[in-house]
C-alpha positions in Angstrom: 36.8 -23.0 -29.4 40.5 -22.6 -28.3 41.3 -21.7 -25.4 41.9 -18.3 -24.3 40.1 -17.4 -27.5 36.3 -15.6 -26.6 33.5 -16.9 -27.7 31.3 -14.7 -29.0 29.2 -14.3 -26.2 31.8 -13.3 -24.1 32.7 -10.4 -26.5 29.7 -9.4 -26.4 29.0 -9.3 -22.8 32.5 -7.6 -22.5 31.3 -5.1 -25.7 28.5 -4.2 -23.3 30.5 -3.3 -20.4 32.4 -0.7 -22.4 31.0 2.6 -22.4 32.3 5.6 -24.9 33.0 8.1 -22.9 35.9 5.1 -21.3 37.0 5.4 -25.3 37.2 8.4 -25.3 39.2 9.3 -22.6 41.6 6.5 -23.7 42.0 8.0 -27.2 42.8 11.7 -25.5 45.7 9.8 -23.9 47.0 8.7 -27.2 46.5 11.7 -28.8 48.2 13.4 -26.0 51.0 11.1 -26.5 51.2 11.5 -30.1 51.2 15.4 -29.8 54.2 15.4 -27.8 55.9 12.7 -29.7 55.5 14.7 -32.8 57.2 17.8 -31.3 60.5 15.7 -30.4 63.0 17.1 -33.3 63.5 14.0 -34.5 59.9 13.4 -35.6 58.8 16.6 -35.5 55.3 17.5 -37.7 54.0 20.2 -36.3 51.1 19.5 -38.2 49.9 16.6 -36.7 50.9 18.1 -33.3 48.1 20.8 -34.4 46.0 18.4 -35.4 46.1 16.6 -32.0 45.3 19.5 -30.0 42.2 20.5 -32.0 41.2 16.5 -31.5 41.6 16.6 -27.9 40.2 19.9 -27.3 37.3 18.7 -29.7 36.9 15.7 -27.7 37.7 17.1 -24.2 34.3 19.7 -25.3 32.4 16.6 -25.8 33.2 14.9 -22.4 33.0 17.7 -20.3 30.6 16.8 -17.8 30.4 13.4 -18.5 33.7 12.6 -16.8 34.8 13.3 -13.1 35.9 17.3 -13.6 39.2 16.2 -12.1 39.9 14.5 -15.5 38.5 17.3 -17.0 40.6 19.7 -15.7 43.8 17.4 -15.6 43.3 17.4 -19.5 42.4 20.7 -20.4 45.8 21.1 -18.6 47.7 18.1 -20.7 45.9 20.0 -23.8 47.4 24.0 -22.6 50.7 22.1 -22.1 50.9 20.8 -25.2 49.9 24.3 -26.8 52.6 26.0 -25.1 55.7 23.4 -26.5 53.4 23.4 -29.9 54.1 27.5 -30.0 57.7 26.8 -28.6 58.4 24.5 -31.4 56.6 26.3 -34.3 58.9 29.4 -32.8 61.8 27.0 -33.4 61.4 26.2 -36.9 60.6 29.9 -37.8 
């Protein structure tokens, strides 16, 4: 193989190291960062700002004890942040 370019093996090994709930957590970041970037006037959707707060409060339900409950609660903070400008913004565009 080339290198720099896994073999297979090593993807898996590295595969197995992953776990979901380290997946998760990354795609609440995203989300989180989508949410906000879709409230910015420029490229506001409020409907996939909605969308990403169900998501992450969906997800959030799902990790909760799983994770350290300082992520936990740093989130479900991130998430009531994000609801607030959400309500600010929808108020806006009223």
């Amino acid at each position: 193989m080339s290198e720099g370019v896994p073999t297979e093996q090593e993807l898996r090994e590295a595969l197995a190291k992953i776990k979901v709930s380290d997946v998760l957590f990354e795609t609440m970041q995203g989300l989180a960062s989508l949410g906000y970037h879709r409230l910015d006037p420029e490229t506001r959707d409020l409907e996939q700002t909605r969308l990403a707060i169900e998501a992450l409060k969906a997800i959030g339900g799902v990790l909760d004890g799983v994770v350290p409950a300082d992520l936990t609660r740093d989130f479900n903070q991130v998430v009531a942040n994000l609801q607030l400008a959400y309500a600010s913004a929808a108020a806006e565009s009223s």
